[in-house]
PDB file with one MODEL, atoms N, CA, C and O in Angstrom:
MODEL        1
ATOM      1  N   UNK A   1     179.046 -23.506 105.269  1.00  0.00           N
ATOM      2  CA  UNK A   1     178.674 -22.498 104.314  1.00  0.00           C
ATOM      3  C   UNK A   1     179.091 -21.108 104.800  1.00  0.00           C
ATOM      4  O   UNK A   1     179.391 -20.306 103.915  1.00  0.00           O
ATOM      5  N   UNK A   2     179.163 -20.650 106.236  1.00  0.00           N
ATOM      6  CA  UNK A   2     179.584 -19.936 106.465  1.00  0.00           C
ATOM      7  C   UNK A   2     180.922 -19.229 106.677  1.00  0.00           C
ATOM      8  O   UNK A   2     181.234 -18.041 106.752  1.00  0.00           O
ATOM      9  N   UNK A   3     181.608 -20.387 106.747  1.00  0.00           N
ATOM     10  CA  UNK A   3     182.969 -20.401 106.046  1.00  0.00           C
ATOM     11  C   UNK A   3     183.672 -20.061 104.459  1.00  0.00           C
ATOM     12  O   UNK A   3     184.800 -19.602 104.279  1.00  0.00           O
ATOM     13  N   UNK A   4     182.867 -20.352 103.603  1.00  0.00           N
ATOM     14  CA  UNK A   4     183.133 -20.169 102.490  1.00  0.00           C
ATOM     15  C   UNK A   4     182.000 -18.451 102.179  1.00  0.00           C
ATOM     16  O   UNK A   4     181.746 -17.880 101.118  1.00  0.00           O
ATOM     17  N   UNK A   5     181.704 -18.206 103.207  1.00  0.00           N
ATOM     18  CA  UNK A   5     180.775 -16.860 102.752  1.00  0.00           C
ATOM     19  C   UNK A   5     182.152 -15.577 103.273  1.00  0.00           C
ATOM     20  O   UNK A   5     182.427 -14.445 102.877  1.00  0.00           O
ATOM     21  N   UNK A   6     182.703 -16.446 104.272  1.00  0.00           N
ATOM     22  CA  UNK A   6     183.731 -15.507 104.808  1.00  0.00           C
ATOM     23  C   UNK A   6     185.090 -15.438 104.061  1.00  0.00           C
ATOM     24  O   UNK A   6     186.071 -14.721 104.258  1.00  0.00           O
ATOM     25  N   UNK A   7     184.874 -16.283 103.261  1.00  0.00           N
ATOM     26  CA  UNK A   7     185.927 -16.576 102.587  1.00  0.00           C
ATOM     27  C   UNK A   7     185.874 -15.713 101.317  1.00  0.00           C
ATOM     28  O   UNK A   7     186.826 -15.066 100.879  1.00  0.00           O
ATOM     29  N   UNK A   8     184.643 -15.781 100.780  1.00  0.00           N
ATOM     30  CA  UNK A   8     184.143 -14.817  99.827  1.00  0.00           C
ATOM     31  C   UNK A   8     184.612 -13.576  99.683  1.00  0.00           C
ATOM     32  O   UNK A   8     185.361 -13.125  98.816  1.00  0.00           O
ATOM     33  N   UNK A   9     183.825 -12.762 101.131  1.00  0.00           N
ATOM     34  CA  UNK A   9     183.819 -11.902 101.604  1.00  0.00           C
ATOM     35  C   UNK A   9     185.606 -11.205 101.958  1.00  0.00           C
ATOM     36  O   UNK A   9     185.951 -10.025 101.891  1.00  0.00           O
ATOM     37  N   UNK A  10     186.143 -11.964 102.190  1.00  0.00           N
ATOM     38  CA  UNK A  10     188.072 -11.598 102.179  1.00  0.00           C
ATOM     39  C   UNK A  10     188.715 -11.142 100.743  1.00  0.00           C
ATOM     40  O   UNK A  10     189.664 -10.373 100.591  1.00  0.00           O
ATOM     41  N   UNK A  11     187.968 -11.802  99.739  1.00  0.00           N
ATOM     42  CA  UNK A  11     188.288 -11.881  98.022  1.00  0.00           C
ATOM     43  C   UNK A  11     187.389 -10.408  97.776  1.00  0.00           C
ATOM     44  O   UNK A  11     187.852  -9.544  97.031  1.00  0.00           O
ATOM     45  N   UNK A  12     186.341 -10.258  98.329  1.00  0.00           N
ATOM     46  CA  UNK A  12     185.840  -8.874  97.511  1.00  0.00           C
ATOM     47  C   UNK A  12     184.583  -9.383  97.042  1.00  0.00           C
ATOM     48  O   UNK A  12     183.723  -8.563  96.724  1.00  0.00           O
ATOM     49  N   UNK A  13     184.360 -10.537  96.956  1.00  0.00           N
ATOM     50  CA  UNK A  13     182.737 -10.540  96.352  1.00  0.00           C
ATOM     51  C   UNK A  13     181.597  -9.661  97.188  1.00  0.00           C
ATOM     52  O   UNK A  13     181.459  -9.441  98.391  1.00  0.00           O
ATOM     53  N   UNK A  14     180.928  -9.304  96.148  1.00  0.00           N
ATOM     54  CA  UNK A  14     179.599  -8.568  96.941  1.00  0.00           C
ATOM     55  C   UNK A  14     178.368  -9.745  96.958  1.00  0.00           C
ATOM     56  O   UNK A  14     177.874 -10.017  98.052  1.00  0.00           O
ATOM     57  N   UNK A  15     177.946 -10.345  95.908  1.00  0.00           N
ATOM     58  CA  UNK A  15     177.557 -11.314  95.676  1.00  0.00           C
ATOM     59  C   UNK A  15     177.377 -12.631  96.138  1.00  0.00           C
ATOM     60  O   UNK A  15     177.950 -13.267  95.254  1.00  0.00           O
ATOM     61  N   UNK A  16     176.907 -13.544  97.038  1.00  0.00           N
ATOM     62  CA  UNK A  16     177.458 -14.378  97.499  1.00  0.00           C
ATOM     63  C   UNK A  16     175.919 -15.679  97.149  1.00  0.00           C
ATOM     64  O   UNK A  16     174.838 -15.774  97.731  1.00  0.00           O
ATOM     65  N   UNK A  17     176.497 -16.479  95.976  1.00  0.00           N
ATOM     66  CA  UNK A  17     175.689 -17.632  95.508  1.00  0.00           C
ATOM     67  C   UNK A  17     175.216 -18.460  96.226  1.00  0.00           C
ATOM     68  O   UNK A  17     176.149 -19.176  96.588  1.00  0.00           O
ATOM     69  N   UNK A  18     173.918 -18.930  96.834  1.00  0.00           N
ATOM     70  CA  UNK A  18     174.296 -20.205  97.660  1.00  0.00           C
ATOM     71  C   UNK A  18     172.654 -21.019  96.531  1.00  0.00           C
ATOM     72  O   UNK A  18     171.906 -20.380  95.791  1.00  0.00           O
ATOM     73  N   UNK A  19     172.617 -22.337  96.796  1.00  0.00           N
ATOM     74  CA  UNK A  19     171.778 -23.116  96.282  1.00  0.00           C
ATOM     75  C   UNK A  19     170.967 -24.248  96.784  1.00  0.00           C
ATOM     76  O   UNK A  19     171.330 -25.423  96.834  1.00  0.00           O
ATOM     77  N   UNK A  20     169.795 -23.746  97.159  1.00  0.00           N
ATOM     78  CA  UNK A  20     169.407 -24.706  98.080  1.00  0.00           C
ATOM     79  C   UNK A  20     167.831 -24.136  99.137  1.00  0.00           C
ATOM     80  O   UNK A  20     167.187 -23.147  98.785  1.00  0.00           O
ATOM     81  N   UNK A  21     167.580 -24.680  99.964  1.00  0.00           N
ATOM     82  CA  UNK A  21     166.733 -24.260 100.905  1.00  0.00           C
ATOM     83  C   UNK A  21     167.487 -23.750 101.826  1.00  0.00           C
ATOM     84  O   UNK A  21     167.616 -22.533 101.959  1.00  0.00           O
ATOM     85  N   UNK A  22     168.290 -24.944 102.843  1.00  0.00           N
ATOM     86  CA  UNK A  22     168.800 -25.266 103.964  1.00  0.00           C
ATOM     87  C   UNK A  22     168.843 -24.414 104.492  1.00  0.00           C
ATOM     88  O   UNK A  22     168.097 -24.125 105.428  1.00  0.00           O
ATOM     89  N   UNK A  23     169.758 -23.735 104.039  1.00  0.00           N
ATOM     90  CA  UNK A  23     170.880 -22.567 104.965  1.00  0.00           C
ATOM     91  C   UNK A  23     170.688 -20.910 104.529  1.00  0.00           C
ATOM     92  O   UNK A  23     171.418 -19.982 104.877  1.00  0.00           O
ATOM     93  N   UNK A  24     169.532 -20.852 103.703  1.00  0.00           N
ATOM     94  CA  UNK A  24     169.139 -19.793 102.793  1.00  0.00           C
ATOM     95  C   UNK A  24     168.875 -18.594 103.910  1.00  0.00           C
ATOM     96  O   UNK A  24     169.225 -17.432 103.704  1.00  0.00           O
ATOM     97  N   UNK A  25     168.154 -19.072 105.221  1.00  0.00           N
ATOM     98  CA  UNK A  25     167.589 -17.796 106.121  1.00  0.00           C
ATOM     99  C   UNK A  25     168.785 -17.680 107.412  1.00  0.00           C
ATOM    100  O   UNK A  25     168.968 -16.525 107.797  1.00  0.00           O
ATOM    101  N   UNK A  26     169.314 -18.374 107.860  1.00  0.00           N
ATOM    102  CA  UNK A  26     170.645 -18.289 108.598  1.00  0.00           C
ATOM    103  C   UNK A  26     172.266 -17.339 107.582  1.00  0.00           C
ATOM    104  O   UNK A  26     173.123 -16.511 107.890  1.00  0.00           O
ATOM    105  N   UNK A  27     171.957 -17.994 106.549  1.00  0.00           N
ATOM    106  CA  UNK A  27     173.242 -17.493 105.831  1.00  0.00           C
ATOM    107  C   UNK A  27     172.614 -16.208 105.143  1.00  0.00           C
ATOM    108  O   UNK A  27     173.567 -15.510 104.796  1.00  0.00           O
ATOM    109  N   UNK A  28     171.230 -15.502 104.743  1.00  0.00           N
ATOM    110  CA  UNK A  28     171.166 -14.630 104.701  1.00  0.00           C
ATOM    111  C   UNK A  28     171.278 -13.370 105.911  1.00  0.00           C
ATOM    112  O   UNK A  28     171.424 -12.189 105.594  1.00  0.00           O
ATOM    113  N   UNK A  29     171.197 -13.766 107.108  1.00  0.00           N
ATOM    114  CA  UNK A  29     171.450 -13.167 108.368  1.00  0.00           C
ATOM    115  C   UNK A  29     172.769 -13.008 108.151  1.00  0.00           C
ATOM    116  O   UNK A  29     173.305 -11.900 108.163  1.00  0.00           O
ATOM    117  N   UNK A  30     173.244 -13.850 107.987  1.00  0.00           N
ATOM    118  CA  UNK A  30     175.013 -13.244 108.209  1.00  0.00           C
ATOM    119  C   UNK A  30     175.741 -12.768 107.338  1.00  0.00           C
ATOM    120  O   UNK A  30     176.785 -12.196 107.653  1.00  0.00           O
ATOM    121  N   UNK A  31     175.332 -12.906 105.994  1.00  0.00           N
ATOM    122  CA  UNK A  31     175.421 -11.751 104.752  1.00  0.00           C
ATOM    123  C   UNK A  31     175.036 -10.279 104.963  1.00  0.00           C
ATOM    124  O   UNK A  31     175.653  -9.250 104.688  1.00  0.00           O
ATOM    125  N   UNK A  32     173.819 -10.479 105.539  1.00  0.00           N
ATOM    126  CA  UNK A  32     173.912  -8.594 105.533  1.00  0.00           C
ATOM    127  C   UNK A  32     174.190  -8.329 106.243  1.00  0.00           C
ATOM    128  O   UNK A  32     174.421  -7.125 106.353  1.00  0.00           O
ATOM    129  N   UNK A  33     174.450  -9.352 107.521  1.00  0.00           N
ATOM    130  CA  UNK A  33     175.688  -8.274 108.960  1.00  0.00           C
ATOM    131  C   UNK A  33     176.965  -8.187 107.968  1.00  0.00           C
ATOM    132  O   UNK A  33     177.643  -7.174 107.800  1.00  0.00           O
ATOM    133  N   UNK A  34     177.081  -8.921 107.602  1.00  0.00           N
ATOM    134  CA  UNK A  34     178.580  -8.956 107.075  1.00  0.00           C
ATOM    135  C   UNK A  34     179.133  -7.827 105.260  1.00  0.00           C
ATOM    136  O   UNK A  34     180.219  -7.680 104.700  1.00  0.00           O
ATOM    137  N   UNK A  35     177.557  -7.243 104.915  1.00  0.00           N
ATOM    138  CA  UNK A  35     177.798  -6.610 103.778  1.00  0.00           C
ATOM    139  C   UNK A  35     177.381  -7.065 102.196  1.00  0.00           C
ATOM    140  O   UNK A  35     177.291  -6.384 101.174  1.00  0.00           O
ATOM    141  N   UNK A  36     177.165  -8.521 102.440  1.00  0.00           N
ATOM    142  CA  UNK A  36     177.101  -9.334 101.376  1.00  0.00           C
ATOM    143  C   UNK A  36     175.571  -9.157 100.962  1.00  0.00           C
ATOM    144  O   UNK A  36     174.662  -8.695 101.650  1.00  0.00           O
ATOM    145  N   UNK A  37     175.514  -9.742  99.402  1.00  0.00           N
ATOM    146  CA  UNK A  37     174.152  -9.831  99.176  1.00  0.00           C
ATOM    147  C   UNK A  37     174.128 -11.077  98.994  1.00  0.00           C
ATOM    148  O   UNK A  37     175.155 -11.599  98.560  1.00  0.00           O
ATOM    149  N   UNK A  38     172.465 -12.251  99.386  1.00  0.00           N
ATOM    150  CA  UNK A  38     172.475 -13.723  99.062  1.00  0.00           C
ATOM    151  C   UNK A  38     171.617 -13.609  97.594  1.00  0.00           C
ATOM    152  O   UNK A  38     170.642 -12.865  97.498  1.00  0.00           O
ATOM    153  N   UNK A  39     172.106 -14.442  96.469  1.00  0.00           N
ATOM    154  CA  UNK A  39     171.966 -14.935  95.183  1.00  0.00           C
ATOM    155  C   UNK A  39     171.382 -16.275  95.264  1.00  0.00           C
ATOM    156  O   UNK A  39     172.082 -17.288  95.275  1.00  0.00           O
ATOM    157  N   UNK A  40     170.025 -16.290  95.325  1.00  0.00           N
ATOM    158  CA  UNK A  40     169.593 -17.824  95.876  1.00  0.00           C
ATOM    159  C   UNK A  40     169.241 -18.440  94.544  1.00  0.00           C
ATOM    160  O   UNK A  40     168.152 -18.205  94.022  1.00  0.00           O
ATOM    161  N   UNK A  41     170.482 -19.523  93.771  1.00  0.00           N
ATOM    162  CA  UNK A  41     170.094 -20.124  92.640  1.00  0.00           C
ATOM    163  C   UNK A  41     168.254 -20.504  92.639  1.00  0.00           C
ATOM    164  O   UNK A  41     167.753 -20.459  93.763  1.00  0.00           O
ATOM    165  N   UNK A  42     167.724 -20.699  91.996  1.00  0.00           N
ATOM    166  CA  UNK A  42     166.653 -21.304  91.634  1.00  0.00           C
ATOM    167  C   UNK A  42     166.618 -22.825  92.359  1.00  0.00           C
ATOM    168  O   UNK A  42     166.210 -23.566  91.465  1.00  0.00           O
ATOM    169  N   UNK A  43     166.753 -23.281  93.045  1.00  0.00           N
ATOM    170  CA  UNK A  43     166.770 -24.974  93.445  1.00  0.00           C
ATOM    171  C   UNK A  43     166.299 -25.705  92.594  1.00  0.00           C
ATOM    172  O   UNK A  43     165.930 -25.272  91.502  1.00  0.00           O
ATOM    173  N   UNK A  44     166.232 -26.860  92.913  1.00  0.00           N
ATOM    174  CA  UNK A  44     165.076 -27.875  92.209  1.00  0.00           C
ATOM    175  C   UNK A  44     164.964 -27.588  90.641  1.00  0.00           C
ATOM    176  O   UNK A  44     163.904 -27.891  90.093  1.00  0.00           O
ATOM    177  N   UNK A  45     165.769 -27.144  90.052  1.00  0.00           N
ATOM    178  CA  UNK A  45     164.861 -26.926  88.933  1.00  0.00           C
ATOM    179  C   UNK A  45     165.559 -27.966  87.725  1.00  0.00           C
ATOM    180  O   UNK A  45     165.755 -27.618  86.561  1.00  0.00           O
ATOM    181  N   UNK A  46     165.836 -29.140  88.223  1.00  0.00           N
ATOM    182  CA  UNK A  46     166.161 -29.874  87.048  1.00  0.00           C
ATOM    183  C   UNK A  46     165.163 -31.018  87.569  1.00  0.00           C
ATOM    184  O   UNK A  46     165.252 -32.019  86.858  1.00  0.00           O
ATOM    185  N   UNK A  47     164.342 -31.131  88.500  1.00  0.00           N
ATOM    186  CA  UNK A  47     163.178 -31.874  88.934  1.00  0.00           C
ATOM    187  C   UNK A  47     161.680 -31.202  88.381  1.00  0.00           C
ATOM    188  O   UNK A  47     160.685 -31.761  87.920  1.00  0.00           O
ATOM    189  N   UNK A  48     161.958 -29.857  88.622  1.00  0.00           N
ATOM    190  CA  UNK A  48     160.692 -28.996  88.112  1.00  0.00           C
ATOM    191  C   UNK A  48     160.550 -28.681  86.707  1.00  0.00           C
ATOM    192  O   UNK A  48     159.464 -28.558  86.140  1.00  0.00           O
ATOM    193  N   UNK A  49     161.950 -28.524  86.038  1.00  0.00           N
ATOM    194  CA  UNK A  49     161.898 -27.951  84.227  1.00  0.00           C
ATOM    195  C   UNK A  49     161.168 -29.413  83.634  1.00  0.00           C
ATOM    196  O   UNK A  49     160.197 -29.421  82.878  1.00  0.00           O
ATOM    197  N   UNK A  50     161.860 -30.620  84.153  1.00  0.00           N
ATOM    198  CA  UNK A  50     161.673 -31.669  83.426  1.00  0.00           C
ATOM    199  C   UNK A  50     160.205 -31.908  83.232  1.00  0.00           C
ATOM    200  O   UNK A  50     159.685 -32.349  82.207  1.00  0.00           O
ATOM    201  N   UNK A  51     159.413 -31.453  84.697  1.00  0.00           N
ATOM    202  CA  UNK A  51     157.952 -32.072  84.446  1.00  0.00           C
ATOM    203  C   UNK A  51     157.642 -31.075  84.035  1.00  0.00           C
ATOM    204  O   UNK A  51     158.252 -30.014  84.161  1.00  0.00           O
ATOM    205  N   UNK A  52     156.388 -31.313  83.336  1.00  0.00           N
ATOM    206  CA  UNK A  52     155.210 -30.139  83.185  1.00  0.00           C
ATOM    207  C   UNK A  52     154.113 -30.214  83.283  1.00  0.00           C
ATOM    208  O   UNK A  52     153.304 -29.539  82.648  1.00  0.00           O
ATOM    209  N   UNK A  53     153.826 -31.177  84.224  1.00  0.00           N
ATOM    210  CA  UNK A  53     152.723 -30.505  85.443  1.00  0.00           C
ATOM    211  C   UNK A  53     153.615 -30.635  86.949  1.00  0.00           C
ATOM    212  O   UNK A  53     153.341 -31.536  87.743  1.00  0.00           O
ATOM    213  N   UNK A  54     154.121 -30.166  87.078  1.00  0.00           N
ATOM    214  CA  UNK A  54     154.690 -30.360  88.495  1.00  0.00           C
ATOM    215  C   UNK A  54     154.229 -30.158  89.643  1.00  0.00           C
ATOM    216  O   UNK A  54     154.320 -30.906  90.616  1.00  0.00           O
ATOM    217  N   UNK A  55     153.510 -28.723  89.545  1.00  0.00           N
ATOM    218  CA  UNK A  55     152.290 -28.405  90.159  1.00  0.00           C
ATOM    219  C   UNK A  55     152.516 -27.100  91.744  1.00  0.00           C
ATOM    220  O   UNK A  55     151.864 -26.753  92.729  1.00  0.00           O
ATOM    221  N   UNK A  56     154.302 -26.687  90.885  1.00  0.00           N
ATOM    222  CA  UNK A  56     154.497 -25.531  91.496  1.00  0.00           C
ATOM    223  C   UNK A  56     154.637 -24.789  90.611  1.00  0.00           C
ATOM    224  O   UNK A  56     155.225 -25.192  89.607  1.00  0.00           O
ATOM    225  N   UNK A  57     154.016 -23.099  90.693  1.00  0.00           N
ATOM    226  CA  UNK A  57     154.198 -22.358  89.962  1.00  0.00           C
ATOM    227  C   UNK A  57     155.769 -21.232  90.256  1.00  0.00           C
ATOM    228  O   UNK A  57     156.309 -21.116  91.357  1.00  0.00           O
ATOM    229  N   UNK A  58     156.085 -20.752  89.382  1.00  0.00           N
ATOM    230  CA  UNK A  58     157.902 -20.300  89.550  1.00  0.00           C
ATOM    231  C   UNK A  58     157.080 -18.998  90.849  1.00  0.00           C
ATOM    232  O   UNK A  58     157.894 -18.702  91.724  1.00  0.00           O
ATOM    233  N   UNK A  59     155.959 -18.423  90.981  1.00  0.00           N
ATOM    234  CA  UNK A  59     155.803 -17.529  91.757  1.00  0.00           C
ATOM    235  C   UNK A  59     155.905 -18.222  93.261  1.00  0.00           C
ATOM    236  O   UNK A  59     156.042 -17.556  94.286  1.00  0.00           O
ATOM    237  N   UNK A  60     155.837 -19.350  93.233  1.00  0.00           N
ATOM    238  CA  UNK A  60     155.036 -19.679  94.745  1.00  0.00           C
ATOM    239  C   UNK A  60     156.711 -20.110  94.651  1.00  0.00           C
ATOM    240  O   UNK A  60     157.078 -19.946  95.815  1.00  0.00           O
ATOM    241  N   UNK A  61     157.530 -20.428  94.111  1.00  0.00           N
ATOM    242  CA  UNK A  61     159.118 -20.791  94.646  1.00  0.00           C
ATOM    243  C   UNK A  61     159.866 -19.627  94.869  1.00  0.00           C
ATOM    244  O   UNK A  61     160.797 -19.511  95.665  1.00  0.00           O
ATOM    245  N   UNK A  62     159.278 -18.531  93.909  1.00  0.00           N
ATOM    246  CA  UNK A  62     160.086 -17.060  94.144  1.00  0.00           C
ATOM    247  C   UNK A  62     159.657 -16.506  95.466  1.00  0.00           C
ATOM    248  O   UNK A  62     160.466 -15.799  96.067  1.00  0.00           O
ATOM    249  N   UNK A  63     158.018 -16.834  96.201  1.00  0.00           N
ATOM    250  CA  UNK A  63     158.110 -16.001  96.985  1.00  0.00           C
ATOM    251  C   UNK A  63     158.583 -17.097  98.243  1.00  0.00           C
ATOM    252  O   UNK A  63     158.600 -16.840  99.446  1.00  0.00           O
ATOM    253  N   UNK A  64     158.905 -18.203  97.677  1.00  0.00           N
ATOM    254  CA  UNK A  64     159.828 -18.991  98.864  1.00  0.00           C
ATOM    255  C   UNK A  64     160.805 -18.479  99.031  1.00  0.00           C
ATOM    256  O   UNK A  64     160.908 -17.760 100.025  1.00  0.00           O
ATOM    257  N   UNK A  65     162.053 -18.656  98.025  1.00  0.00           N
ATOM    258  CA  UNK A  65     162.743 -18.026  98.135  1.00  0.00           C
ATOM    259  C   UNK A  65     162.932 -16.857  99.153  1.00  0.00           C
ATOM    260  O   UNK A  65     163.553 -16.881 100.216  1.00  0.00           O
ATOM    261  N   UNK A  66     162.334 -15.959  98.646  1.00  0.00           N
ATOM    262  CA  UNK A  66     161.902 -14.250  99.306  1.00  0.00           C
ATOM    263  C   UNK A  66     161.857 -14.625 100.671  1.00  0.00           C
ATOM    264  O   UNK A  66     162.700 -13.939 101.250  1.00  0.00           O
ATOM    265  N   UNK A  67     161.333 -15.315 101.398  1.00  0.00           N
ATOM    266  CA  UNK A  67     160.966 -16.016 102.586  1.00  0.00           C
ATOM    267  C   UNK A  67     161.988 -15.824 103.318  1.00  0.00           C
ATOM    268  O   UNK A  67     162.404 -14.898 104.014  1.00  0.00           O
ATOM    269  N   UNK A  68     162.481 -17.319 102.925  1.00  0.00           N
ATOM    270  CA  UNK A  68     163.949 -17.801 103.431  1.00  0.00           C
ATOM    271  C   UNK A  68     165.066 -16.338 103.147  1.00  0.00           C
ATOM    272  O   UNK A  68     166.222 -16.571 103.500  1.00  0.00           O
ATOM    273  N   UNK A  69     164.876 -15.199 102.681  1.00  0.00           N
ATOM    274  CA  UNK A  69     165.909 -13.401 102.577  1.00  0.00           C
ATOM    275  C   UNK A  69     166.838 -13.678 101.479  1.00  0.00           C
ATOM    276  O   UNK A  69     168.027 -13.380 101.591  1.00  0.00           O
ATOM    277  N   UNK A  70     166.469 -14.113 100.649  1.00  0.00           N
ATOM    278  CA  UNK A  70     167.329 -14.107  99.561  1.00  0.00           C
ATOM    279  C   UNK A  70     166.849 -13.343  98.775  1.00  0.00           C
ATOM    280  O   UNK A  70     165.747 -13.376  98.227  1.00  0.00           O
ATOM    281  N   UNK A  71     168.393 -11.992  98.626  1.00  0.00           N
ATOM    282  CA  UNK A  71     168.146 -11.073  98.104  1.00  0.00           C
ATOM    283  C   UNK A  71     167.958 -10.659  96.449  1.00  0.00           C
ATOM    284  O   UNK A  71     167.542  -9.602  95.973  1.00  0.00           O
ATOM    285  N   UNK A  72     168.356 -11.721  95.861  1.00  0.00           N
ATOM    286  CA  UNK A  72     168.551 -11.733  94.259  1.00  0.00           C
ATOM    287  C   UNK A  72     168.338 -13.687  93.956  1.00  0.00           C
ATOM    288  O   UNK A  72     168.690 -14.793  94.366  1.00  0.00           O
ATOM    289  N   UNK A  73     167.423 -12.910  92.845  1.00  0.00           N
ATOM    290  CA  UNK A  73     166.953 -14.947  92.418  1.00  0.00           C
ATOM    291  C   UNK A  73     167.226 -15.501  91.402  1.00  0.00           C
ATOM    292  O   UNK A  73     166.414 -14.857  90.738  1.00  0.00           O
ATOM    293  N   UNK A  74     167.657 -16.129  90.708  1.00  0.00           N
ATOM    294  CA  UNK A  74     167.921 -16.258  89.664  1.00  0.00           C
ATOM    295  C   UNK A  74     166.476 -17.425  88.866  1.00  0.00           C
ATOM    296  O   UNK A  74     165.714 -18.166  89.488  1.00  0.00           O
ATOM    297  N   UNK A  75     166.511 -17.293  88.023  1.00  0.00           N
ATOM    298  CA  UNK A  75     165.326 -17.451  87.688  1.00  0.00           C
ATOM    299  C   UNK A  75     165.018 -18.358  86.248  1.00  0.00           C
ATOM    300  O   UNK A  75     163.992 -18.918  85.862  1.00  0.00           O
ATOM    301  N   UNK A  76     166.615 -18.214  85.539  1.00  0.00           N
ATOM    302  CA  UNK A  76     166.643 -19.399  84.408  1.00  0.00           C
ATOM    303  C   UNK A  76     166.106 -18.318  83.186  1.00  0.00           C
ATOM    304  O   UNK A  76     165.875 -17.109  83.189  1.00  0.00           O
ATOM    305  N   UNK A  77     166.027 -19.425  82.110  1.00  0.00           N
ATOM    306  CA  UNK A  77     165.541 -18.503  80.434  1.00  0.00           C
ATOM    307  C   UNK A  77     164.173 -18.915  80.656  1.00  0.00           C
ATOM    308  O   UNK A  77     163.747 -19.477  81.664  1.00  0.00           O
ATOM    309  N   UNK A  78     163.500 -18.572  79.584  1.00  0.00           N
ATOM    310  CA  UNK A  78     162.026 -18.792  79.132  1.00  0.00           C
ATOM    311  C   UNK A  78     162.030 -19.938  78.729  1.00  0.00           C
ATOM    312  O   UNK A  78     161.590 -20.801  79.489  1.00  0.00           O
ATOM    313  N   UNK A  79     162.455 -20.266  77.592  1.00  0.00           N
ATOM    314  CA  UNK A  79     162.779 -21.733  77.048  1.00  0.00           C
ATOM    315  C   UNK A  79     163.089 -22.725  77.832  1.00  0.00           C
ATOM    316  O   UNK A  79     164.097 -22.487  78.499  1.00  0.00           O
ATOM    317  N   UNK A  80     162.447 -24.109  78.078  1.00  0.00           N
ATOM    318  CA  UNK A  80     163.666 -24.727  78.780  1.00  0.00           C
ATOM    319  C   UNK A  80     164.507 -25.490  78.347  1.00  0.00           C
ATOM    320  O   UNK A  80     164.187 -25.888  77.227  1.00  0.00           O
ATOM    321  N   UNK A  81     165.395 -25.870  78.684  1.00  0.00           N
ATOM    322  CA  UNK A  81     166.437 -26.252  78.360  1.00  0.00           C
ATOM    323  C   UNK A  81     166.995 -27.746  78.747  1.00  0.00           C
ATOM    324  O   UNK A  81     168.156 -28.151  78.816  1.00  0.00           O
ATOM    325  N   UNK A  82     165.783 -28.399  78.968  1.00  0.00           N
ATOM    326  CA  UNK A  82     166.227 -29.225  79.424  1.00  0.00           C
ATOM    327  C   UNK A  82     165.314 -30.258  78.825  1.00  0.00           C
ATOM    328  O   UNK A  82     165.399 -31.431  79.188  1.00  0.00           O
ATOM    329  N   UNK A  83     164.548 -29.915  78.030  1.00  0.00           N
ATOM    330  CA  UNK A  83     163.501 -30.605  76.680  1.00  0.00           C
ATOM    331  C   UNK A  83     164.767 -31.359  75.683  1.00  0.00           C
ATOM    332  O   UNK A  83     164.466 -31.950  74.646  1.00  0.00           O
TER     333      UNK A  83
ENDMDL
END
């Protein structure tokens, strides 16, 4: 992943998408040495839209997210979309 962040980073992105837990607090370390901002897709969320009781609320994944230094979250529509 850090390969393709550097790779990014040669093209001009400021932005740099990643999706997942894993690598979210390591690869945010080396984004902001390196200039970049991390875009931490939403994970899980074709396990979480589907149920509805799942029994996580989108706050307690956002402030995961936040956790792991991901600087921008994406967060999906209101609707879901997967009804």
């Amino acid at each position: 992943m850090i390969k393709t962040t550097v790779f990014a980073r040669e093209l001009g992105v400021a932005i740099y998408l990643t999706g997942g837990f894993t690598a979210n607090t390591s690869l945010a370390h080396f984004c902001r040495d390196n200039g970049l901002l991390v875009h931490s897709h939403r994970a899980m969320h074709a396990v979480i839209d589907r149920q509805k009781n799942h029994g996580v609320h989108f706050h307690v994944l956002a402030k995961v997210l936040r956790m792991s230094r991901g600087g921008h979250i994406h967060s999906g529509t209101f609707f879901p979309f997967l009804e």
